[in-house]
C-alpha atoms as one frame of an Amber mdcrd trajectory, in Angstrom:
protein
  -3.173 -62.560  51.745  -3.208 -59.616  49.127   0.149 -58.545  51.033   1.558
 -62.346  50.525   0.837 -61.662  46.945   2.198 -58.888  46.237   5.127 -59.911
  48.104   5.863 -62.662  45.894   5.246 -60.778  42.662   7.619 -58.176  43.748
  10.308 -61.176  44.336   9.372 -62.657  40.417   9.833 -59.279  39.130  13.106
 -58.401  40.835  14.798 -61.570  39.832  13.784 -61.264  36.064  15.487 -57.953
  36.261  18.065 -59.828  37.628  18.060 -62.494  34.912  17.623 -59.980  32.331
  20.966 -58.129  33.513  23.132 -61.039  33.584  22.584 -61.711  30.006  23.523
 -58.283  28.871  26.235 -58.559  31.243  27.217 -61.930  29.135  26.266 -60.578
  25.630  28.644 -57.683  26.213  31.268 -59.484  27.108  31.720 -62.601  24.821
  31.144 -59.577  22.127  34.313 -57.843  23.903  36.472 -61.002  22.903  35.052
 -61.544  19.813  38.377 -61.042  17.332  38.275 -57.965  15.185  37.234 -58.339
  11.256  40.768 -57.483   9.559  40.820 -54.716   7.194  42.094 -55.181   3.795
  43.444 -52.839   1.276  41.927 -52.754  -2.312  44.023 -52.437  -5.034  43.745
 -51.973  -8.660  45.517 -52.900 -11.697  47.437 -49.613 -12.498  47.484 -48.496
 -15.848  50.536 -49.423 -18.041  52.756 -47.538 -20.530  52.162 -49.372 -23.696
  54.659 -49.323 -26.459  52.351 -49.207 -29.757  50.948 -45.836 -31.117  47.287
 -45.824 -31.210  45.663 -46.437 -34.509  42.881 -45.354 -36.214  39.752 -46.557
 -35.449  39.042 -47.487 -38.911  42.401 -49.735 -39.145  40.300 -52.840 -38.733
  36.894 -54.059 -39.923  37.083 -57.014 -37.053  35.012 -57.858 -33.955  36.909
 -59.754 -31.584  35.618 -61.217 -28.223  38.147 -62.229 -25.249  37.141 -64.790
 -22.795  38.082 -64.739 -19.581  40.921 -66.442 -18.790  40.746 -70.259 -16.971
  43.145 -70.645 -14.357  43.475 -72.505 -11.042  42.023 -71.944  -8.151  44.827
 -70.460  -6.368  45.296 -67.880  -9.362  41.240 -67.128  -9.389  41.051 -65.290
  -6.162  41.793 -61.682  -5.276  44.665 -62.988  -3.268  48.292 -61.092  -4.325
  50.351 -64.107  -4.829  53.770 -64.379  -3.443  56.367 -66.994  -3.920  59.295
 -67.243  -1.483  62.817 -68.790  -2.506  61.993 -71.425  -0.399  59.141 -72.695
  -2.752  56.193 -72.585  -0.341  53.182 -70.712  -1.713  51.794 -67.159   0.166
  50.112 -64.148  -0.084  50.547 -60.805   1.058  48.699 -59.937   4.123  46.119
 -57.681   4.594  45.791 -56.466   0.739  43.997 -58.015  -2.030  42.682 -56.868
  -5.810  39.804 -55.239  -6.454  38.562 -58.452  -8.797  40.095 -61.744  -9.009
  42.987 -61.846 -11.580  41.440 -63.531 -14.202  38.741 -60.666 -14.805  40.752
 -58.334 -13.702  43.216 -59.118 -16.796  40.446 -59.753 -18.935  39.192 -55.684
 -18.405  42.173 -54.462 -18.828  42.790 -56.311 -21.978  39.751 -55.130 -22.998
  39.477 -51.305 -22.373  43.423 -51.566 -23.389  42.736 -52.757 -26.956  39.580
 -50.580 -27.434  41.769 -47.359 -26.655  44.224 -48.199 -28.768  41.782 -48.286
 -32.159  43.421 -51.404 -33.920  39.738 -53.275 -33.654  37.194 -52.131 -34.546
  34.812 -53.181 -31.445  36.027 -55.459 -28.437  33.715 -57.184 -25.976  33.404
 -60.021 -23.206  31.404 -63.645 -23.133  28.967 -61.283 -21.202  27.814 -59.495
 -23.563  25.832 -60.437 -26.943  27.352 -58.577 -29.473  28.172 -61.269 -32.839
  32.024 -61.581 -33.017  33.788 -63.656 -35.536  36.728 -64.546 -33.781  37.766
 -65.099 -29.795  40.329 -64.747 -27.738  40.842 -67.546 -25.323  43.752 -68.113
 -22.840  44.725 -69.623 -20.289  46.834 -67.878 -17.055  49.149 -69.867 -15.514
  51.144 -67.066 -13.481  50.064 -63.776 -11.719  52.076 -63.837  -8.711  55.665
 -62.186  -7.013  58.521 -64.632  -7.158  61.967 -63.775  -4.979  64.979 -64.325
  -6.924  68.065 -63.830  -5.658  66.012 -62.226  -2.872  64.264 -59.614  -4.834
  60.865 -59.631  -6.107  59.994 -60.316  -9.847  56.428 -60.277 -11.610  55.324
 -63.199 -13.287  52.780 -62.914 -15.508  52.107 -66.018 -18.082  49.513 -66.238
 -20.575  48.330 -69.083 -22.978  46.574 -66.991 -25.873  44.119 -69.025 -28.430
  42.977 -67.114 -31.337  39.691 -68.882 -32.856  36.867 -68.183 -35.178  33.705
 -68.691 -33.545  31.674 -70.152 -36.075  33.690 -73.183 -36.112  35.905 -73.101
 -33.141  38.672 -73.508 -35.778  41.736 -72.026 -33.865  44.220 -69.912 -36.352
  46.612 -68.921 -33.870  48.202 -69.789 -30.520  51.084 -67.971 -28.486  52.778
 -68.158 -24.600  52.953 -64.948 -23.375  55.690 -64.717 -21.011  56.343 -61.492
 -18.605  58.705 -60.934 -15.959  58.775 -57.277 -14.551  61.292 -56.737 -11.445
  59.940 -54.658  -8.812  61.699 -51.598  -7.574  61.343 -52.089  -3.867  59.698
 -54.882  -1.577  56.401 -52.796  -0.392  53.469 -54.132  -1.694  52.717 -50.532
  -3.487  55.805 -51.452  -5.822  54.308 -54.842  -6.556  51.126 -53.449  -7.218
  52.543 -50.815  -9.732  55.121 -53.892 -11.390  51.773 -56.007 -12.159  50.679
 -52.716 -13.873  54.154 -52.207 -16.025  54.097 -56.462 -16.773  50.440 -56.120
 -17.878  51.526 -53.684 -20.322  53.654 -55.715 -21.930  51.026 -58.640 -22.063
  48.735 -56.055 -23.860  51.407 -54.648 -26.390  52.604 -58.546 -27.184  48.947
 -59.698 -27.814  47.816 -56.527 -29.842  50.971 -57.023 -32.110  50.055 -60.765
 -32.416  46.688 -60.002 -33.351  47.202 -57.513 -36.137  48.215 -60.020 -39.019
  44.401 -61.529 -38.372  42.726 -58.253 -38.744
């Protein structure tokens, strides 16, 4: 009887072992056709040449905040935008920013006008610091558009310039950029976004200074 027994516990034994190896077998294999996670590359905004000597940092006695920018949904992603000449709507494949172009601008803006010393202190909506007037804007383009089958920055800006207290807007301006790019790899692109953004940031500085 013992002999029956241990028989039949050797059997349960050997075909959980069994059981146990067919499921790794099957774990290791739907893991084998599992598709690969794609790898992106990061880019930043590059740093522009602007055309304005700094000033000093005494030129202004102003605080000025700058919102970040509304914009669609297409345009608030990290996505690098690319329009076709046949109208449809991609992106480039693969690559992406480092922040989605609405803060991404915003920084730039912001560490831009701080260098060059024409305000006297700059900050975000994220931070508490009491400003009496705002920046506000809308962006309506940050993408590649082919024309004539080469590759053009857009960059488009609606600027609001408001005192807080009141909301009471004193100025408002379209800033309109168009950069062409110097070749079709997406490292040109990247580095045209960097030479249009400077020209946002030297526009808006110059249409800020009769308010300071």
């Amino acid at each position: 009887m013992n002999t029956i027994k241990k028989t039949n516990r050797h059997h349960r034994l050997k075909w959980r072992a069994s059981l146990v190896a067919l499921l790794i077998s099957g774990l290791v294999s739907a893991c084998s056709i599992l598709p690969e996670t794609p790898t992106n590359t990061v880019y930043s905004l590059p740093e522009g040449q602007l055309s304005m000597a700094p000033a000093a940092p005494t030129a202004s006695t102003e605080v000025v905040r700058i919102i970040t920018p509304l914009s669609s949904n297409l345009i608030d992603s990290r996505r690098i935008l690319v329009y076709p000449e046949d109208g449809k709507i991609n992106a480039y494949k693969g690559v992406r920013w480092d922040e989605n172009a609405p803060v991404m601008l915003r920084n730039r803006l912001i560490n831009s006008l701080r260098t060059q010393g024409h305000i006297r202190a700059i900050s975000s909506e994220q931070t508490k610091i009491k400003a009496p007037l705002e920046i506000a804007s809308d962006l309506t383009r940050f993408q590649v558009q082919y024309e004539a089958g080469k590759p053009v920055v857009h960059v488009q800006l609606d600027a609001f310039l408001m005192q807080t207290k009141d909301s009471k807007i004193l100025a408002t301006k379209r800033f309109s950029l168009q950069e062409p790019a110097n070749d079709v790899e997406v490292g040109a692109i990247v580095k045209t976004f960097g030479r249009a953004v400077a020209q946002l940031e030297t526009a808006l500085l110059q249409w800020l200074q009769p308010y300071l």
